[in-house]
Residue frames as a rotation matrix with the C-alpha (Angstrom) as fourth column:
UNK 1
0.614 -0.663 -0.429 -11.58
-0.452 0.150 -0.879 6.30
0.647 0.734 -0.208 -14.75
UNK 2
0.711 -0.621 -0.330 -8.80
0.693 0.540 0.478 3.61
-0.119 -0.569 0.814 -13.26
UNK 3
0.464 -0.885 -0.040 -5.92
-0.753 -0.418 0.508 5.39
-0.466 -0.206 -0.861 -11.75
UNK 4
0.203 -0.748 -0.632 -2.91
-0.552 0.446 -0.704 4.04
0.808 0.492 -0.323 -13.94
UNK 5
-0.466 -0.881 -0.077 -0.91
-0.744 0.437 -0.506 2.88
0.479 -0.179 -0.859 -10.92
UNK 6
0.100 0.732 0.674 -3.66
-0.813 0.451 -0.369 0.74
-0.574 -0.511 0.640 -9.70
UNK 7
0.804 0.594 -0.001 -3.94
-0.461 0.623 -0.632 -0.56
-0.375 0.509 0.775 -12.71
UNK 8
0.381 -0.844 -0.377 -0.17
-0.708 -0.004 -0.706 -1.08
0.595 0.536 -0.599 -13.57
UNK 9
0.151 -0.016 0.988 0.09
-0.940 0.307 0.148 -2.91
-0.306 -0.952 0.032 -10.05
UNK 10
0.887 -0.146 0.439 -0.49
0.192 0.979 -0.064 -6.92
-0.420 0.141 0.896 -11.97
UNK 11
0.963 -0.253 -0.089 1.97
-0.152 -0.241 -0.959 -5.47
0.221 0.937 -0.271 -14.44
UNK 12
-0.029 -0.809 0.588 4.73
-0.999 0.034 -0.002 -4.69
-0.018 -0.587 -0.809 -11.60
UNK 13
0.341 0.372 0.863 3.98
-0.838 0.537 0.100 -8.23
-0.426 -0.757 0.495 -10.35
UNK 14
0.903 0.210 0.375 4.02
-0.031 0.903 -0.429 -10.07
-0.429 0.376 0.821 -13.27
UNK 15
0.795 -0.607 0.022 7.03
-0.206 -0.304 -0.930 -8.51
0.571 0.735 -0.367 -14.79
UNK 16
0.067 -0.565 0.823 8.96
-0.994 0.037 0.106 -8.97
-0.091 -0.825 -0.558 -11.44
UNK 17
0.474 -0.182 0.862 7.95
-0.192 0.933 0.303 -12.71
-0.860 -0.309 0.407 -11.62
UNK 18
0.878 -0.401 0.261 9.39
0.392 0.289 -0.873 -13.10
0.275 0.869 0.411 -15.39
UNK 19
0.436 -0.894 0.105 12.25
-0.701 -0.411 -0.583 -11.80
0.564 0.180 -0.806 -14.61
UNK 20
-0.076 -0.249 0.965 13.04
-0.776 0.622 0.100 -13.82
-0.626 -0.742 -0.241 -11.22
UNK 21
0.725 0.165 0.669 12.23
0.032 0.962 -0.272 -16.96
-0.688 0.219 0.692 -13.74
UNK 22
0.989 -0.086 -0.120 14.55
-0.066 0.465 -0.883 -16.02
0.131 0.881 0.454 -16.07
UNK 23
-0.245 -0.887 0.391 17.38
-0.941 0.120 -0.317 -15.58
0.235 -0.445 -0.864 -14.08
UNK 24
0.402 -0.008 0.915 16.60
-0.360 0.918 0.166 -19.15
-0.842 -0.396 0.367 -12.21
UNK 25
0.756 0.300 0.582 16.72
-0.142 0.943 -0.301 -20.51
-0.639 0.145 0.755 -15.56
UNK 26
0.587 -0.729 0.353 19.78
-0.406 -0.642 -0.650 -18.55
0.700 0.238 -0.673 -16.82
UNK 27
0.059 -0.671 0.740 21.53
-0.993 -0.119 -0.028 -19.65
0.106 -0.732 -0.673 -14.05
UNK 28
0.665 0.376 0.645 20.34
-0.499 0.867 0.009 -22.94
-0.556 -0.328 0.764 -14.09
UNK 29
0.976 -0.216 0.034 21.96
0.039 0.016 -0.999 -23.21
0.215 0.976 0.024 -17.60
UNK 30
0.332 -0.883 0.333 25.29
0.938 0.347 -0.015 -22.95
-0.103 0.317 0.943 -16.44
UNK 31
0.408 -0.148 0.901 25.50
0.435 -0.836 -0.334 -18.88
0.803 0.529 -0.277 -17.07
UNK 32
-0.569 -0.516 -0.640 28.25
0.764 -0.043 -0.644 -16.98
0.305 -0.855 0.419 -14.71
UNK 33
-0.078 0.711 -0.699 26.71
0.923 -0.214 -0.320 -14.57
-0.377 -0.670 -0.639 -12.54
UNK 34
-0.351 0.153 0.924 25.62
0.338 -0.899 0.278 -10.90
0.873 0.410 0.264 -13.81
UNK 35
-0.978 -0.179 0.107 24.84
0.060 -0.734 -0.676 -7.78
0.199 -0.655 0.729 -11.99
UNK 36
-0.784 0.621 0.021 21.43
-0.620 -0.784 0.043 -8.55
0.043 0.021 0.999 -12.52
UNK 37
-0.245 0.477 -0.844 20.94
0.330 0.860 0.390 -11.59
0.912 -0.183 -0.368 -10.61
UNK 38
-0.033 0.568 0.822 18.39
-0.665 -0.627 0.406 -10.75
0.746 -0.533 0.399 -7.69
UNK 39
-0.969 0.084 -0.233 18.45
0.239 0.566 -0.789 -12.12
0.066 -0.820 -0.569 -4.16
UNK 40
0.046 0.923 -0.383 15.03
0.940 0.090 0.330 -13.13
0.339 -0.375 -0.863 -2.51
UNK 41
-0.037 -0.291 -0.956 15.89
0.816 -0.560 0.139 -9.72
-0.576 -0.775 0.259 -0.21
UNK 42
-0.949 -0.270 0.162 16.40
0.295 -0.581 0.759 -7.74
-0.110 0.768 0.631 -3.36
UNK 43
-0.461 0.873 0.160 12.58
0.346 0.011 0.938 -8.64
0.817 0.488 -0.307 -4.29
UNK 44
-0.529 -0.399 -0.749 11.80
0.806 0.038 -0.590 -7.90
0.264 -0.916 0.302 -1.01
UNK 45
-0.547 -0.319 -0.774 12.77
0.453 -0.890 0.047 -4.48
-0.704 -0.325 0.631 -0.65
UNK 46
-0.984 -0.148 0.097 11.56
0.151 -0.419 0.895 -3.59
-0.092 0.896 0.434 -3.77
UNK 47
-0.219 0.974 0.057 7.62
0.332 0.019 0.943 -4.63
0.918 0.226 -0.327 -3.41
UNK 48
0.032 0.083 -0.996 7.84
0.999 -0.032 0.030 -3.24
-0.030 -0.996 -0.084 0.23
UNK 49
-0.920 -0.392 -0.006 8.43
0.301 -0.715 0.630 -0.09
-0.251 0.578 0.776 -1.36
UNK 50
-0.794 0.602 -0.084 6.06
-0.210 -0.143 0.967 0.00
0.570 0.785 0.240 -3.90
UNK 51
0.303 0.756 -0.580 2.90
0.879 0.014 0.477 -1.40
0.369 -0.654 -0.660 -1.17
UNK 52
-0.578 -0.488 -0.654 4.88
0.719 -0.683 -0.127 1.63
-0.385 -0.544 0.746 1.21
UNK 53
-0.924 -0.264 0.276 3.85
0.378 -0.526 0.762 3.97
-0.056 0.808 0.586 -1.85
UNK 54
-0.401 0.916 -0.001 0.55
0.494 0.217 0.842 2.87
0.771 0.337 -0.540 -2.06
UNK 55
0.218 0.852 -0.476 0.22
0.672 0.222 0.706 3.39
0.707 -0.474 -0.524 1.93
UNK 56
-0.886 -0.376 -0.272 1.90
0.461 -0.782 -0.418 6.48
-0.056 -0.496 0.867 2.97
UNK 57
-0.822 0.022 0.569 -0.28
-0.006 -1.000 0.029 8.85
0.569 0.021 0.822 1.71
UNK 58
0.043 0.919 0.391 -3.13
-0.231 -0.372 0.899 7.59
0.972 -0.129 0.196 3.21
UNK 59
0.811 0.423 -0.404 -2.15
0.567 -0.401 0.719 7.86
0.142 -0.813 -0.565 6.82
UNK 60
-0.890 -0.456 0.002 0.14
0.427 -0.834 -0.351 10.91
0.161 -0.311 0.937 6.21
UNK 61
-0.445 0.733 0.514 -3.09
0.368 -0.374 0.851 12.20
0.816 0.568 -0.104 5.26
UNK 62
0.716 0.354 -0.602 -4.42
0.663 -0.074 0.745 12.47
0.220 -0.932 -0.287 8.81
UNK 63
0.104 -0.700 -0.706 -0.89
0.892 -0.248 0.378 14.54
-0.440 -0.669 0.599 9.01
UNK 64
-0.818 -0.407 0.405 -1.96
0.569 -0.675 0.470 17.31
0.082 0.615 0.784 6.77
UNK 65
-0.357 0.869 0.343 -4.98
-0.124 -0.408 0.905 17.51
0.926 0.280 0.253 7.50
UNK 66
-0.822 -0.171 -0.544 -5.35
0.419 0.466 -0.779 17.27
0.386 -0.868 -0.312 11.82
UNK 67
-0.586 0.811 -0.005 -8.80
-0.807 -0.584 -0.088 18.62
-0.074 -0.047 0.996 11.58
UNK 68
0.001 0.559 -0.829 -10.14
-0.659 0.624 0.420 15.77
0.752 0.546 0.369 9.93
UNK 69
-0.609 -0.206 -0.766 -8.44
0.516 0.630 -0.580 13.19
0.602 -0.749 -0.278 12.66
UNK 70
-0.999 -0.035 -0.039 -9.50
0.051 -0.464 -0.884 15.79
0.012 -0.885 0.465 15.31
UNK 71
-0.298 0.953 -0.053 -13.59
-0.901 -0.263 0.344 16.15
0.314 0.150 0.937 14.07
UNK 72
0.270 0.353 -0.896 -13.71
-0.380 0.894 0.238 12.07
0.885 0.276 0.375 13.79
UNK 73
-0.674 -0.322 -0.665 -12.07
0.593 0.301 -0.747 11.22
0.440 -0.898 -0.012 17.29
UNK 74
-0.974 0.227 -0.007 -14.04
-0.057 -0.278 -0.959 13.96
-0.219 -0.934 0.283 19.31
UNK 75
-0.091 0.930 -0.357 -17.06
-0.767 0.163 0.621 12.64
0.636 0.330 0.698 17.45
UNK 76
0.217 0.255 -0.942 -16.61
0.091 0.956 0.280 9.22
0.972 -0.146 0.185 18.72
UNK 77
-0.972 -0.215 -0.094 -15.80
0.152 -0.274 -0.950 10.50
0.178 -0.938 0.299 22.30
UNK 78
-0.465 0.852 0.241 -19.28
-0.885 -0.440 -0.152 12.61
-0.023 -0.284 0.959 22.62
UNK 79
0.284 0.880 -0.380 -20.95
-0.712 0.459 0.531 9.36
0.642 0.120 0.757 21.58
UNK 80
-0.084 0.238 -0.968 -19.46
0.558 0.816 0.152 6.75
0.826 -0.527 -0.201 23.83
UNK 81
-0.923 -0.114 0.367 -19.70
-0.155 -0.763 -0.628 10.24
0.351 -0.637 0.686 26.40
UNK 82
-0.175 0.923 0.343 -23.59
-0.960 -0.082 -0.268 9.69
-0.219 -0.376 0.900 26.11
UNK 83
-0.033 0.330 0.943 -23.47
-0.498 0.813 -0.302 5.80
-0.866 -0.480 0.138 26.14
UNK 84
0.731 0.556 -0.395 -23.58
-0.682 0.597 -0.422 4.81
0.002 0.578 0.816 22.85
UNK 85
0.378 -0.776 0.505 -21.70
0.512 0.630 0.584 2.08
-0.772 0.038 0.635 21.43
UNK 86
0.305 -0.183 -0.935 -19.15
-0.561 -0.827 -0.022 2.77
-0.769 0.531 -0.355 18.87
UNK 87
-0.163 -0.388 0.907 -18.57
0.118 0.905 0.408 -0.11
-0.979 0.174 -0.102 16.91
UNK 88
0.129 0.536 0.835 -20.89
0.899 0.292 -0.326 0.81
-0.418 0.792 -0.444 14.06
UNK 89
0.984 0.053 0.171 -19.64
0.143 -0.807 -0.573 4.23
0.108 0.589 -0.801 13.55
UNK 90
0.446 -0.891 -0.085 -16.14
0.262 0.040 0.964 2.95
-0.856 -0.453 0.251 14.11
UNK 91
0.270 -0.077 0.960 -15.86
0.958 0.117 -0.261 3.04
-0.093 0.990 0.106 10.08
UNK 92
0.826 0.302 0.476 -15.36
0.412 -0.900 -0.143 7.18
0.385 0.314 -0.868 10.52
UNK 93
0.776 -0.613 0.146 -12.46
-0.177 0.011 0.984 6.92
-0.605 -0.790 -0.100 12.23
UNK 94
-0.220 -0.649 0.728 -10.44
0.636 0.470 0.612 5.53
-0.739 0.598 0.309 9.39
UNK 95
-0.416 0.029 -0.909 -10.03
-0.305 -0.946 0.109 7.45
-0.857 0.322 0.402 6.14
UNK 96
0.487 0.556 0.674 -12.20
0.357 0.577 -0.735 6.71
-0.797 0.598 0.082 3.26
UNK 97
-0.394 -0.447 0.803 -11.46
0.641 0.493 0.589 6.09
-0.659 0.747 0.092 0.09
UNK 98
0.347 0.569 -0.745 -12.08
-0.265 -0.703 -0.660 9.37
-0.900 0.427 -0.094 -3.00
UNK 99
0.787 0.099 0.609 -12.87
0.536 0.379 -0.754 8.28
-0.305 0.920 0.246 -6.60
UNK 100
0.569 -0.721 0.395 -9.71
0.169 -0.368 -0.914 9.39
0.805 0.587 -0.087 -8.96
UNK 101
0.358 -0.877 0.320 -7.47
-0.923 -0.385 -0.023 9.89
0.143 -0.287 -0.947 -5.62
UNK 102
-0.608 -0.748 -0.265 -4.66
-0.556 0.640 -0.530 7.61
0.566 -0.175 -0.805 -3.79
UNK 103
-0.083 0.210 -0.974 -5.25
0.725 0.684 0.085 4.64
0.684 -0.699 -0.209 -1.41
């Protein structure tokens, strides 16, 4: 099943850009300003946020859970310890992705 806010994500996007057009063209028109004309900075802040959202939890995640970090780091030690390379098992190091959870 799609997580909602995944899926709600074009929605944010698109609804942000309709708005930002109708102010332009509201304003264009001649209409005095309103409390709910948005600066570039406004938008900004707002989708910096919302991405933010997306990517806290997955690297707080490493902060709740300092086993996990701690198994996957002294994994890749032992191997470049006995020579291997680690490029190809660099992927274990990072946190993977679990069906139905967050980013």
């Amino acid at each position: 099943m799609v997580d909602l806010t995944i899926a709600a994500i074009p929605f944010f996007w698109g609804s942000m850009g309709a708005e930002a057009l109708y102010l332009k063209r509201t304003r264009d028109a001649g209409a005095a300003p309103s409390a709910g004309d948005y600066e570039w900075r406004d938008t900004a802040t707002s989708l910096g946020m919302g991405v933010a959202s997306l990517v806290v939890p997955a690297v707080t995640r490493y902060a709740t859970s300092p086993d996990l970090f701690a198994r996957r780091v002294s994994a890749a030690v032992l191997l470049l310890a006995k020579g291997s390379s680690l490029p190809g098992r660099a992927h274990l190091l990072m946190p993977k992705l679990i069906a139905g959870g967050t980013v």
